[in-house]
LUMLO-491135 format. One record per atom (N, C-alpha, C, O): residue in one letter; x, y, z. Coordinates in nm, 3 decimals. Example, Ala and Ser with C-alpha at 12.3 -4.5 7.8 and 13.67 -1.06 7.14 Angstrom:
# residues 2
{resn->a, east->1.319, north->-0.569, up->0.780}
{resn->a, east->1.230, north->-0.450, up->0.780}
{resn->a, east->1.320, north->-0.330, up->0.780}
{resn->a, east->1.424, north->-0.332, up->0.846}
{resn->s, east->1.285, north->-0.225, up->0.708}
{resn->s, east->1.367, north->-0.106, up->0.714}
{resn->s, east->1.290, north->0.003, up->0.787}
{resn->s, east->1.341, north->0.114, up->0.804}
END
This chain:
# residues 126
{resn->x, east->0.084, north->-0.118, up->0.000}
{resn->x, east->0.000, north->0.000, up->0.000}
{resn->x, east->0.088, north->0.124, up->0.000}
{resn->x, east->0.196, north->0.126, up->0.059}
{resn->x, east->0.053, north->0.198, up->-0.049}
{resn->x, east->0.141, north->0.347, up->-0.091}
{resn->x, east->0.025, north->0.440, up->0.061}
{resn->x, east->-0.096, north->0.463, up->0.068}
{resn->x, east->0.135, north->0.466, up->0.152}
{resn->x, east->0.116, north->0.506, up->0.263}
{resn->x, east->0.063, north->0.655, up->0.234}
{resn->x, east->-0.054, north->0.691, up->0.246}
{resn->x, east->0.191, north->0.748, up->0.185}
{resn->x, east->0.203, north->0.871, up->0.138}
{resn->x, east->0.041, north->0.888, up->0.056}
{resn->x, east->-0.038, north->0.961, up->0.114}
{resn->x, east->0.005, north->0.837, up->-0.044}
{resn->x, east->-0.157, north->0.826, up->-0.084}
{resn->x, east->-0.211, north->0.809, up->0.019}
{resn->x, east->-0.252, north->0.921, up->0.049}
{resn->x, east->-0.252, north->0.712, up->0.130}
{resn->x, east->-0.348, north->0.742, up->0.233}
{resn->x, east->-0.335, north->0.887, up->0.271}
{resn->x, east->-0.407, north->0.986, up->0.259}
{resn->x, east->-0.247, north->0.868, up->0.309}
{resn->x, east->-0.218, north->1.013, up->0.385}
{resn->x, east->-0.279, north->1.130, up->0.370}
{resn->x, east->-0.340, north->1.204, up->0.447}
{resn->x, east->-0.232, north->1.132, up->0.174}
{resn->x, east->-0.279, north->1.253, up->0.144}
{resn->x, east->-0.449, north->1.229, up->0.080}
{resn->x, east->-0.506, north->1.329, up->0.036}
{resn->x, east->-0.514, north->1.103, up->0.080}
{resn->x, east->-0.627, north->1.043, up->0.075}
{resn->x, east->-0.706, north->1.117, up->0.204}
{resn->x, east->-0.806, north->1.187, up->0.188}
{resn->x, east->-0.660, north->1.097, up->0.303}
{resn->x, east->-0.692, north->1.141, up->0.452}
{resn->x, east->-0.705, north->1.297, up->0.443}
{resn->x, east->-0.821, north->1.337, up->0.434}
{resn->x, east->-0.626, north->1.376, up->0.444}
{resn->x, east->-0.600, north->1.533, up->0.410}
{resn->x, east->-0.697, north->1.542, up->0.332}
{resn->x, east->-0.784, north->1.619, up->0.371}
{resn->x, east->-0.715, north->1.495, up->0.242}
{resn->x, east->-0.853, north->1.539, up->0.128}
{resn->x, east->-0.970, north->1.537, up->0.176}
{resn->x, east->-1.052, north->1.626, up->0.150}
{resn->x, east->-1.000, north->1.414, up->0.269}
{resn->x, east->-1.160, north->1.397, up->0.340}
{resn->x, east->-1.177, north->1.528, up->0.400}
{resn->x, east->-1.267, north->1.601, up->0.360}
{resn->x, east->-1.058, north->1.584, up->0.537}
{resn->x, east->-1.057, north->1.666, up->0.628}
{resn->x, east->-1.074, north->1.811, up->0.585}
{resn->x, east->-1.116, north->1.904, up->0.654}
{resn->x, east->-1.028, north->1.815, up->0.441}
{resn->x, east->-1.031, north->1.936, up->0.363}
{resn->x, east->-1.150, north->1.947, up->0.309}
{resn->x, east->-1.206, north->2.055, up->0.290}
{resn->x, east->-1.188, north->1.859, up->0.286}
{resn->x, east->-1.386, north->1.846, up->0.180}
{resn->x, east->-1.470, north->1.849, up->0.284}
{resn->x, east->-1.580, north->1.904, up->0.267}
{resn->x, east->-1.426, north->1.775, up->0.450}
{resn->x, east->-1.522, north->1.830, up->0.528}
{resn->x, east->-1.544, north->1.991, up->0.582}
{resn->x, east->-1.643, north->2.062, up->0.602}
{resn->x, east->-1.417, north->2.006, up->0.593}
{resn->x, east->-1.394, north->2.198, up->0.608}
{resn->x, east->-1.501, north->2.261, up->0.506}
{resn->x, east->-1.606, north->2.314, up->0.542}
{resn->x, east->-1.457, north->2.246, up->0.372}
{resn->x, east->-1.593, north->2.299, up->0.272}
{resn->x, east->-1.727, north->2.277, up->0.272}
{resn->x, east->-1.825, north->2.352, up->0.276}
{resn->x, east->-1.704, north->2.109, up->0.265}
{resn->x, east->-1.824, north->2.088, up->0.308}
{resn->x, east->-1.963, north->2.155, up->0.376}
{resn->x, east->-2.067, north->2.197, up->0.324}
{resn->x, east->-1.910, north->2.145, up->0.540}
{resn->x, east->-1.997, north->2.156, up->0.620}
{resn->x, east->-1.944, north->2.335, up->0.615}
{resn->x, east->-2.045, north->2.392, up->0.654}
{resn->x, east->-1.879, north->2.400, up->0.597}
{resn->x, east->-1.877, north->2.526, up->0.644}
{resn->x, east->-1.987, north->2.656, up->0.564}
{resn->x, east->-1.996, north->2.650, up->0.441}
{resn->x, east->-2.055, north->2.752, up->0.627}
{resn->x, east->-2.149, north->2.827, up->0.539}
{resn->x, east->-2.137, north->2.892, up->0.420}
{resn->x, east->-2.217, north->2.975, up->0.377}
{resn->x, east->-1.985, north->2.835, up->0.336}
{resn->x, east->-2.021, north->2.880, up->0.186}
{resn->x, east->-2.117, north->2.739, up->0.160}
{resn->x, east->-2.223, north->2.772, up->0.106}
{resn->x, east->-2.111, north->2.638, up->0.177}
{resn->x, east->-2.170, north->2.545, up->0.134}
{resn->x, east->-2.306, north->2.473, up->0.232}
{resn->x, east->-2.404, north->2.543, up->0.256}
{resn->x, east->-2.297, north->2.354, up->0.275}
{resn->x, east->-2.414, north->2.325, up->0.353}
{resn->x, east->-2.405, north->2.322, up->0.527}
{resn->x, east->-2.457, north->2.232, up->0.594}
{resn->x, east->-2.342, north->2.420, up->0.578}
{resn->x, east->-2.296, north->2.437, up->0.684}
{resn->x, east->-2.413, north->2.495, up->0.767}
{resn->x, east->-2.429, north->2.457, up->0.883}
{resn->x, east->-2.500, north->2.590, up->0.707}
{resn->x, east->-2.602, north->2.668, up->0.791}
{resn->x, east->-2.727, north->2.560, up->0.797}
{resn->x, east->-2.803, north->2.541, up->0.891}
{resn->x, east->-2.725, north->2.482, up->0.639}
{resn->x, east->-2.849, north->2.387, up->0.679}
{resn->x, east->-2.834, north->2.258, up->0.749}
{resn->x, east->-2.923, north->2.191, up->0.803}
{resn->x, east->-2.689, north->2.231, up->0.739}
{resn->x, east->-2.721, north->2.122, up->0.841}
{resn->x, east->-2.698, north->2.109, up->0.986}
{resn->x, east->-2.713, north->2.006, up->1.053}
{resn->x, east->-2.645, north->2.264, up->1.041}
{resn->x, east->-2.674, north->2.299, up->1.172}
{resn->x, east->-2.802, north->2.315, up->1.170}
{resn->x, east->-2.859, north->2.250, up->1.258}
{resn->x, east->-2.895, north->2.400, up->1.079}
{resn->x, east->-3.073, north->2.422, up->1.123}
{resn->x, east->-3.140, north->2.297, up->1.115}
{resn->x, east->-3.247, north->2.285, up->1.175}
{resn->x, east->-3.072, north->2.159, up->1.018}
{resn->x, east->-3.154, north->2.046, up->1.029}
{resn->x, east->-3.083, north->1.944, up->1.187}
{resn->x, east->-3.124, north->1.835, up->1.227}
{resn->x, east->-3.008, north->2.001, up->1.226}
{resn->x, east->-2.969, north->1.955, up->1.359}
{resn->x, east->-2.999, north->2.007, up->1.499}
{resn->x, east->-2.954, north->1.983, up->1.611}
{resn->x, east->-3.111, north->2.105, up->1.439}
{resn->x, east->-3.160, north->2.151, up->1.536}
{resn->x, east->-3.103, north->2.316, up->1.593}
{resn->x, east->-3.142, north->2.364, up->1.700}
{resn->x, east->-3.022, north->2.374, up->1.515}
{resn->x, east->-2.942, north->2.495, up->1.557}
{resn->x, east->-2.894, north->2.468, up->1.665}
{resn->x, east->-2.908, north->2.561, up->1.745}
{resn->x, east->-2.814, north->2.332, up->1.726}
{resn->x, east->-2.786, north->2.327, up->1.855}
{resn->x, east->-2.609, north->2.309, up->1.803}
{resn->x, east->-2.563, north->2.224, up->1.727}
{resn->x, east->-2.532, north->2.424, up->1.879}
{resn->x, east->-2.378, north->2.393, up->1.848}
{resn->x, east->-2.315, north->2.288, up->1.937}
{resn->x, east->-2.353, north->2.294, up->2.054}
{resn->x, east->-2.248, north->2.214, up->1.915}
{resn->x, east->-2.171, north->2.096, up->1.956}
{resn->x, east->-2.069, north->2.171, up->2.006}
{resn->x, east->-2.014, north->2.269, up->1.957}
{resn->x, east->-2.043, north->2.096, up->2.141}
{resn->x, east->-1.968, north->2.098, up->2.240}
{resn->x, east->-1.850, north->2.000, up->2.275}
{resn->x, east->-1.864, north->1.878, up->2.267}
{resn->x, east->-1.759, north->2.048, up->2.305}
{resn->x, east->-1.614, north->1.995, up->2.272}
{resn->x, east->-1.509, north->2.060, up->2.220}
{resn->x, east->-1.528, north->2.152, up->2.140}
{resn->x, east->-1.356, north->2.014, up->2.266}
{resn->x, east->-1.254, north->2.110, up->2.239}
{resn->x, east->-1.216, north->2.070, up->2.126}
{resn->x, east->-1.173, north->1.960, up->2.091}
{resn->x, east->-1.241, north->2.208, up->2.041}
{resn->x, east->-1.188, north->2.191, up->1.883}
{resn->x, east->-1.053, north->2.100, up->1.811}
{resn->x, east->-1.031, north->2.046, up->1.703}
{resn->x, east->-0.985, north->2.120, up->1.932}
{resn->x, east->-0.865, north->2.059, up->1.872}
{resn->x, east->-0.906, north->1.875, up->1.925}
{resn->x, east->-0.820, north->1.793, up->1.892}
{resn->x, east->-0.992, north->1.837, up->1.978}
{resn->x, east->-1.011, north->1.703, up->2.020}
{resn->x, east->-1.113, north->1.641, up->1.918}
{resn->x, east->-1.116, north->1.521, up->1.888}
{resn->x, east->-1.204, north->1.745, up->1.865}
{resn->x, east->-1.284, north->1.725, up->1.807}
{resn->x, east->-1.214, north->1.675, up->1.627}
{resn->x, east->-1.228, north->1.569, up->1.567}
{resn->x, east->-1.142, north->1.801, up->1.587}
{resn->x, east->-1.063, north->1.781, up->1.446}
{resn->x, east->-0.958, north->1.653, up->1.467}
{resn->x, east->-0.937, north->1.552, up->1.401}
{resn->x, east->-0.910, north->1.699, up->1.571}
{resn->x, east->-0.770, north->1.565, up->1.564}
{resn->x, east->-0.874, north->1.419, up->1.562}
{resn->x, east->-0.839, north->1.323, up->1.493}
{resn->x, east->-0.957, north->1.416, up->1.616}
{resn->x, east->-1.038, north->1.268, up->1.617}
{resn->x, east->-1.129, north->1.216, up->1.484}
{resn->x, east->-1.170, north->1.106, up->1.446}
{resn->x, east->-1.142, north->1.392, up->1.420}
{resn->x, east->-1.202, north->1.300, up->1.298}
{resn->x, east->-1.138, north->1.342, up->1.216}
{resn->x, east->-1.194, north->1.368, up->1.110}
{resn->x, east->-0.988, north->1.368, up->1.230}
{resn->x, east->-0.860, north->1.312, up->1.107}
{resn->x, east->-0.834, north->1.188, up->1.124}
{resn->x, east->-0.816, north->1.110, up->1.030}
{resn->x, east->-0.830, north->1.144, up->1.294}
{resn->x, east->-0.828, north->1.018, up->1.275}
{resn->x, east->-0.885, north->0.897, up->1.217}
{resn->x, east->-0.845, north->0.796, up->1.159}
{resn->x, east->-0.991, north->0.948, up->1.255}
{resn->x, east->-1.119, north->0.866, up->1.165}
{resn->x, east->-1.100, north->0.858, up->0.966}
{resn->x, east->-1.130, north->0.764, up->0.892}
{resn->x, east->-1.055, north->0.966, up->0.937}
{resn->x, east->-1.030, north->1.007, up->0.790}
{resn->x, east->-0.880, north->0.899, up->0.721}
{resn->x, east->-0.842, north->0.862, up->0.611}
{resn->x, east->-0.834, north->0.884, up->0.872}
{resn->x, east->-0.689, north->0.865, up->0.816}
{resn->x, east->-0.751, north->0.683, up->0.817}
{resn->x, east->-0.728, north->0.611, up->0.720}
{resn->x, east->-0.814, north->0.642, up->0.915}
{resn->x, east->-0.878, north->0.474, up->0.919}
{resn->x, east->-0.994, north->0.455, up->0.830}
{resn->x, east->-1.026, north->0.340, up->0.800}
{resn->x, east->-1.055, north->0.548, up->0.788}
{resn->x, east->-1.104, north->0.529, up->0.627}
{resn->x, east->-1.032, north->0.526, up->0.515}
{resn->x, east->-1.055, north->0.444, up->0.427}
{resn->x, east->-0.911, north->0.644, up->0.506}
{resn->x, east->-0.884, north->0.629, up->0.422}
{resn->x, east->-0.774, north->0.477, up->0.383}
{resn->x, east->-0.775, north->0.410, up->0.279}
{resn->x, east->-0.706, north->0.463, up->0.479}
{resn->x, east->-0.647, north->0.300, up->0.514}
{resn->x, east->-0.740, north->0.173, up->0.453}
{resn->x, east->-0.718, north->0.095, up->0.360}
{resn->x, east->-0.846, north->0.186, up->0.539}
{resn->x, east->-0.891, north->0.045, up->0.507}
{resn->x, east->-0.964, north->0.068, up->0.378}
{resn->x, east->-1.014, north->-0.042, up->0.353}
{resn->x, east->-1.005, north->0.167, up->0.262}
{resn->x, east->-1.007, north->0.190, up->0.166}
{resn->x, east->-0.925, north->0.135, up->0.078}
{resn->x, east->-0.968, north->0.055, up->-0.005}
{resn->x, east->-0.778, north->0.176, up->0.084}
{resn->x, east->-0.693, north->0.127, up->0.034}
{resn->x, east->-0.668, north->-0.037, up->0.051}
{resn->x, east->-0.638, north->-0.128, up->-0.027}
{resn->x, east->-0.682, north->-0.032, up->0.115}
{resn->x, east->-0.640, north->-0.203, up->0.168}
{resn->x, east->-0.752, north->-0.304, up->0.088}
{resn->x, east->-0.718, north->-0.412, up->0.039}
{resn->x, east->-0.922, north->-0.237, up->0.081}
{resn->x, east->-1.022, north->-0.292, up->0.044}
{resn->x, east->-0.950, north->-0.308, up->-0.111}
{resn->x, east->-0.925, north->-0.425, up->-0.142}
{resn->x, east->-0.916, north->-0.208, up->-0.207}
{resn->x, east->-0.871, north->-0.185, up->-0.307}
{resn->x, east->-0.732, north->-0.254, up->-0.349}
{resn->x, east->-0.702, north->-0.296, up->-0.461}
{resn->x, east->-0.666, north->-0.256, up->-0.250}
{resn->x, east->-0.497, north->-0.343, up->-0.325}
{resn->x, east->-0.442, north->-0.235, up->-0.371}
{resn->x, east->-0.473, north->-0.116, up->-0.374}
{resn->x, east->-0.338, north->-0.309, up->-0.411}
{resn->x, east->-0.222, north->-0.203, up->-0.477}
{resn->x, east->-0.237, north->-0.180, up->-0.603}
{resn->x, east->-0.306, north->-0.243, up->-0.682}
{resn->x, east->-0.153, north->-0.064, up->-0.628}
{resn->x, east->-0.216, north->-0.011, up->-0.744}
{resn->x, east->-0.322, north->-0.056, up->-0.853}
{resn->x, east->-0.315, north->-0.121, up->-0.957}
{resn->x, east->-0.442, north->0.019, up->-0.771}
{resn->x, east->-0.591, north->-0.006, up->-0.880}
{resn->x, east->-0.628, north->0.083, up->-0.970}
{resn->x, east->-0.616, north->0.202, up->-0.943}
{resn->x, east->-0.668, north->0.051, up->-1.066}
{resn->x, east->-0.714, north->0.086, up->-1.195}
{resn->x, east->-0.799, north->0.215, up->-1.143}
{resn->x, east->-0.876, north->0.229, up->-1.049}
{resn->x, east->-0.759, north->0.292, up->-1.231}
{resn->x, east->-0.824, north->0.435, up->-1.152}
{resn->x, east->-0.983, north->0.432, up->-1.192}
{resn->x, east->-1.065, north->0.508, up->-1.141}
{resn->x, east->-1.022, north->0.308, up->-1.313}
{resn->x, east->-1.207, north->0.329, up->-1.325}
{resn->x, east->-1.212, north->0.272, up->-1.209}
{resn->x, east->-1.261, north->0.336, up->-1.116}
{resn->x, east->-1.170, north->0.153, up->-1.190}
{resn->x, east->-1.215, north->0.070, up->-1.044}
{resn->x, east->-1.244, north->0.148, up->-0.947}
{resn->x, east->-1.349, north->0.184, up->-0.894}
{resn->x, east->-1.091, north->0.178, up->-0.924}
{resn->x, east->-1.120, north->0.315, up->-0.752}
{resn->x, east->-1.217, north->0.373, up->-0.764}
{resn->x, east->-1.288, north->0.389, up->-0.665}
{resn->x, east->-1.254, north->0.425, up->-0.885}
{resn->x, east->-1.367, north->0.545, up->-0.872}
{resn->x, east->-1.481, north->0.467, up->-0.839}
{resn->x, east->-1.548, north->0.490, up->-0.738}
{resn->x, east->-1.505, north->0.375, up->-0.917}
{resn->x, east->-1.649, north->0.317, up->-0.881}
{resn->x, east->-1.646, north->0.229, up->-0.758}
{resn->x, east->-1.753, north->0.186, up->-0.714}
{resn->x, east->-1.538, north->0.201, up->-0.703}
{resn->x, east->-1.526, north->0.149, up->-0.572}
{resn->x, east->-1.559, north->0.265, up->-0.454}
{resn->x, east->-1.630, north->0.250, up->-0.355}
{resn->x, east->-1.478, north->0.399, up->-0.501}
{resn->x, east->-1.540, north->0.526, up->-0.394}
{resn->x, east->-1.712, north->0.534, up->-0.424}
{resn->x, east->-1.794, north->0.545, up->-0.333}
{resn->x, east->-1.735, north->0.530, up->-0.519}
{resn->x, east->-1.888, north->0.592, up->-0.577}
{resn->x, east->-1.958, north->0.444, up->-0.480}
{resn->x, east->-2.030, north->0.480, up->-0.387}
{resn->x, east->-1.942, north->0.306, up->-0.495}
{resn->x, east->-2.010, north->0.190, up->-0.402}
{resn->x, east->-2.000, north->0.251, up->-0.273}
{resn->x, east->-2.099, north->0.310, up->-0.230}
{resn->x, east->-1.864, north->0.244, up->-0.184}
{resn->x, east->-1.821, north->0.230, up->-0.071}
{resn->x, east->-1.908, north->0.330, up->-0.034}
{resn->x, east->-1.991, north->0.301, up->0.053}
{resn->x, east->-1.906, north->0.510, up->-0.108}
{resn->x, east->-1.972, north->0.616, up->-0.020}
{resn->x, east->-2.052, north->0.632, up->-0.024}
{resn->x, east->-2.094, north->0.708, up->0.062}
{resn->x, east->-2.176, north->0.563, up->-0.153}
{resn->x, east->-2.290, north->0.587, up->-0.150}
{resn->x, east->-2.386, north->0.446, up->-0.109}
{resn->x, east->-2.477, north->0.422, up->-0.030}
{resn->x, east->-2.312, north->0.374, up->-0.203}
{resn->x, east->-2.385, north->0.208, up->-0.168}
{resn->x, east->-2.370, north->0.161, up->0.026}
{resn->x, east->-2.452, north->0.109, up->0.101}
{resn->x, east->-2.257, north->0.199, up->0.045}
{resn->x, east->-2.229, north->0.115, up->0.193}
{resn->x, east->-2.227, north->0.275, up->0.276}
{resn->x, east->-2.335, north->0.302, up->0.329}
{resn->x, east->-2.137, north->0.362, up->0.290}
{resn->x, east->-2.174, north->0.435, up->0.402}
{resn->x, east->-2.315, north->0.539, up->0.389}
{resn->x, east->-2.400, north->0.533, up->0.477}
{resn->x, east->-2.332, north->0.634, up->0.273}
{resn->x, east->-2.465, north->0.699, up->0.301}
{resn->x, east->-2.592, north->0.610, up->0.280}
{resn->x, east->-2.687, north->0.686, up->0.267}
{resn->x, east->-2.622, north->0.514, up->0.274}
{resn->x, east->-2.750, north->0.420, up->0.280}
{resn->x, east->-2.746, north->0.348, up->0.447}
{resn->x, east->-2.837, north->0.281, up->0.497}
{resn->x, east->-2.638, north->0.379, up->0.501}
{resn->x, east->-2.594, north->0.297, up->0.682}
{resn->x, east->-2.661, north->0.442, up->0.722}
{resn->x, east->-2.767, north->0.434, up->0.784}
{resn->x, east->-2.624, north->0.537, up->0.701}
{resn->x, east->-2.657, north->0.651, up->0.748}
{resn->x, east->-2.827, north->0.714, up->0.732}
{resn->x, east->-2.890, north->0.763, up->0.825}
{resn->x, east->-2.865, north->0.703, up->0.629}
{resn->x, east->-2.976, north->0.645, up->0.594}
{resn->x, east->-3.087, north->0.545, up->0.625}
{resn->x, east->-3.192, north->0.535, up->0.561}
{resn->x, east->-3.053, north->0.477, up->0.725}
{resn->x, east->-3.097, north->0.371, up->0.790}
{resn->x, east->-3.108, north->0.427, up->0.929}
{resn->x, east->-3.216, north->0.428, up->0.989}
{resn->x, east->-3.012, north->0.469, up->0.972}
{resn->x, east->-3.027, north->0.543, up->1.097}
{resn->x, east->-3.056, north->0.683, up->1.101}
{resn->x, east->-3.014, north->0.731, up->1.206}
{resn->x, east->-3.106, north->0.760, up->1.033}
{resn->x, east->-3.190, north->0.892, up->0.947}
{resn->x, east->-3.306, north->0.867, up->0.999}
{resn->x, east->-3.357, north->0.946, up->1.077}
{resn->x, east->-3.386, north->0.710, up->0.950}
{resn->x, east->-3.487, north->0.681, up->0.922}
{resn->x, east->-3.529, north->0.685, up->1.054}
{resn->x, east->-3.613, north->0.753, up->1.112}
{resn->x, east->-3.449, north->0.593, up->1.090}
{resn->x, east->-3.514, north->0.530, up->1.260}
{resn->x, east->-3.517, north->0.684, up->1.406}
{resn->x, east->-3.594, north->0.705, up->1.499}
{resn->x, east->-3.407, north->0.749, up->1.362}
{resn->x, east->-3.355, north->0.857, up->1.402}
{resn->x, east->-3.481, north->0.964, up->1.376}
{resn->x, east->-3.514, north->1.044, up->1.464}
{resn->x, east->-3.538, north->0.959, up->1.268}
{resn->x, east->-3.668, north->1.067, up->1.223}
{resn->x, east->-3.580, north->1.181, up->1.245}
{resn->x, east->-3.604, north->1.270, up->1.326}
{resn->x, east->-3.458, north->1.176, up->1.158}
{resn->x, east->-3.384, north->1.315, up->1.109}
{resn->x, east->-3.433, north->1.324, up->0.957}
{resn->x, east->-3.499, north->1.231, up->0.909}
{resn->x, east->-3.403, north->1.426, up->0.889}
{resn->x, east->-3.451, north->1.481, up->0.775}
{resn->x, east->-3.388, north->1.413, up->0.644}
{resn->x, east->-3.286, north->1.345, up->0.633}
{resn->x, east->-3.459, north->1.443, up->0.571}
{resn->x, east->-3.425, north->1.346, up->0.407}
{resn->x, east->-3.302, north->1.456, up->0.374}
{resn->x, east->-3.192, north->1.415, up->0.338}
{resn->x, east->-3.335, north->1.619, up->0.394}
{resn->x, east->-3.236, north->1.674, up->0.353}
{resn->x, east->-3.084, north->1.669, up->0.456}
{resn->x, east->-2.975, north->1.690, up->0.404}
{resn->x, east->-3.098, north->1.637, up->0.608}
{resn->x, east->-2.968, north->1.636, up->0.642}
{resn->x, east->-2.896, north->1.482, up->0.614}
{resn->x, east->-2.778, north->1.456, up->0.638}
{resn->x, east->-2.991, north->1.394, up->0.561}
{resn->x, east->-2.905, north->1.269, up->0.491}
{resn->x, east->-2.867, north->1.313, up->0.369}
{resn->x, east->-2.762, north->1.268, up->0.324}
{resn->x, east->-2.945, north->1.410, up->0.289}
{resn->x, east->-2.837, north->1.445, up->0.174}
{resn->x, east->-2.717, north->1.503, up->0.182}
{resn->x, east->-2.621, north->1.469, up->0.112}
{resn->x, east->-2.715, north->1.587, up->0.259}
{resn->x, east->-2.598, north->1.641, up->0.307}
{resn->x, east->-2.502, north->1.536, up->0.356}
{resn->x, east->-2.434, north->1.494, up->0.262}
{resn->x, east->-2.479, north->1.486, up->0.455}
{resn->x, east->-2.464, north->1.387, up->0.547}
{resn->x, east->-2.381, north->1.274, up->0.423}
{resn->x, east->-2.260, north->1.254, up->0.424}
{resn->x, east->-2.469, north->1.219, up->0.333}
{resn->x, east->-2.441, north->1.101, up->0.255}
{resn->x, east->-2.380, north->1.155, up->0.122}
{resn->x, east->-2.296, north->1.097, up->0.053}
{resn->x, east->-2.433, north->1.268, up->0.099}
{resn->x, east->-2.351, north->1.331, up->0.005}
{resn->x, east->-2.184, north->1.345, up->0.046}
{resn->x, east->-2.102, north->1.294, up->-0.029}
{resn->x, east->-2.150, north->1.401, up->0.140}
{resn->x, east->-2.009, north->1.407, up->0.190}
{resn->x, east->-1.905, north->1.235, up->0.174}
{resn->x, east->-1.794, north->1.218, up->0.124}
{resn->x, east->-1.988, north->1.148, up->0.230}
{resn->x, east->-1.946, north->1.051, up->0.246}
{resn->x, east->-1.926, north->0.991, up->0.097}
{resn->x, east->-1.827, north->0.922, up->0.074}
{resn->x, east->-1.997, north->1.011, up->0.023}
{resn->x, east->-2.022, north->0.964, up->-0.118}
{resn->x, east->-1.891, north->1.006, up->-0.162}
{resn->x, east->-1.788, north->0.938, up->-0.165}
{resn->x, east->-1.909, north->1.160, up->-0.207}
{resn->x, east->-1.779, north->1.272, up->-0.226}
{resn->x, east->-1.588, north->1.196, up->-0.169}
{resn->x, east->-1.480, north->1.180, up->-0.225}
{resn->x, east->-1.638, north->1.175, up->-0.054}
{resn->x, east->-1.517, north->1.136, up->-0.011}
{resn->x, east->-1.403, north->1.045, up->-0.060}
{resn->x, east->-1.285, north->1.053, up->-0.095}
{resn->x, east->-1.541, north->0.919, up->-0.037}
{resn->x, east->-1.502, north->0.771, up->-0.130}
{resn->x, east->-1.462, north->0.806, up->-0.272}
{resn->x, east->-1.359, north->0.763, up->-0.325}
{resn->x, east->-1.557, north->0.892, up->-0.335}
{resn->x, east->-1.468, north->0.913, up->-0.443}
{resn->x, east->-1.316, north->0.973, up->-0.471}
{resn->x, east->-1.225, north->0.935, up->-0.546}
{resn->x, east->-1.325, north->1.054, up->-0.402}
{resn->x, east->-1.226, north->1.119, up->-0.377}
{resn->x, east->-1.123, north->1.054, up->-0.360}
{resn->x, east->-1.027, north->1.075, up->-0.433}
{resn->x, east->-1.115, north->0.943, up->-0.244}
{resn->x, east->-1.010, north->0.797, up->-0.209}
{resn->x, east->-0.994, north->0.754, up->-0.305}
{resn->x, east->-0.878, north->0.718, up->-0.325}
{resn->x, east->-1.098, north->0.731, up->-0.421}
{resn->x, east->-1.043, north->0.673, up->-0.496}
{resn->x, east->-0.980, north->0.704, up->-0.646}
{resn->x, east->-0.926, north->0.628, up->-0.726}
{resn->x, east->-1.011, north->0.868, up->-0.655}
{resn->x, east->-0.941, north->0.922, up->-0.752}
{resn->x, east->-0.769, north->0.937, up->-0.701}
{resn->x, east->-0.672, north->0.883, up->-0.755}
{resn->x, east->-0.770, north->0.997, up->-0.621}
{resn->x, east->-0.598, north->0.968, up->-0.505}
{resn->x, east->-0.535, north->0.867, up->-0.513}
{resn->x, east->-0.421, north->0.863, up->-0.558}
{resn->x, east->-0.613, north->0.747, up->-0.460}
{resn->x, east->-0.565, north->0.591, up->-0.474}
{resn->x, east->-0.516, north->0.506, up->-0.633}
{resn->x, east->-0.426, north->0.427, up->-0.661}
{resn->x, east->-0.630, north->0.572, up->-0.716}
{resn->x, east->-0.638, north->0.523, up->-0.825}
{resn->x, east->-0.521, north->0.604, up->-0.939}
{resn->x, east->-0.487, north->0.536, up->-1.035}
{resn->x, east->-0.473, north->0.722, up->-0.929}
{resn->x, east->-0.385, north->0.762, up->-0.990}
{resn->x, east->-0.280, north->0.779, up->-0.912}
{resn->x, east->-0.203, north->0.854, up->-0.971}
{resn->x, east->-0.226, north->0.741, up->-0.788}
{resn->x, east->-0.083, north->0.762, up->-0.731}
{resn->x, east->-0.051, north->0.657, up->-0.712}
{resn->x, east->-0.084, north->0.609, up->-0.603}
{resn->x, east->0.036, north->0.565, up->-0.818}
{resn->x, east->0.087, north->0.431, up->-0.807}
{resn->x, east->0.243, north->0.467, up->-0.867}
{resn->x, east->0.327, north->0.377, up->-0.878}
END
């Protein structure tokens, strides 16, 4: 596995979540579909824990994938992994949760985004 690609696989999630969720993009609606309630916790415990998380996605991504994969594969392996397996898990617990169709778009959209993302990174740095 080409480490240096996770890595910078990882950096990419943490960077798309920054955009992501922040109010040029869907940052104001999915605080108002969360209730306008701000989350509590020290910023730096909060980011360092879900780089970590970014950096053990982006890992076992790679690992799911092998060494150097065909960059159509990766892609449609990110496009499965983020939409087929994580935003439809999320989606499931949306449902039961009676949170909103639009903060699972948001929500599953990111995750979707991501996987792809892993796998445009993964799929061309061999």
């Amino acid at each position: 596995m080409n480490y240096l690609a996770i890595l910078v696989a990882a950096v990419s999630s943490f960077m798309l979540g920054g955009l992501w969720y922040s109010p040029k993009l869907f940052g104001a609606v999915w605080n108002a579909e969360n209730g306008g309630v701000k989350q509590e916790g020290h910023p730096a415990k909060v980011f360092g824990t879900a780089f970590v998380f970014s950096l053990i996605a982006a890992f076992c991504f790679a690992y799911w994938l092998g060494a150097a994969p065909a960059l159509g594969l990766a892609l449609k392996s990110g496009l499965l992994a983020g939409f087929g397996i994580a935003a439809t898990s999320f989606g499931i617990n949306y449902l039961f949760a009676n949170r909103s169709f639009k903060l699972w778009l948001i929500d599953g959209g990111y995750h979707t985004v991501q996987f792809v993302l892993f796998g445009l990174i993964l799929g061309l740095w061999h």
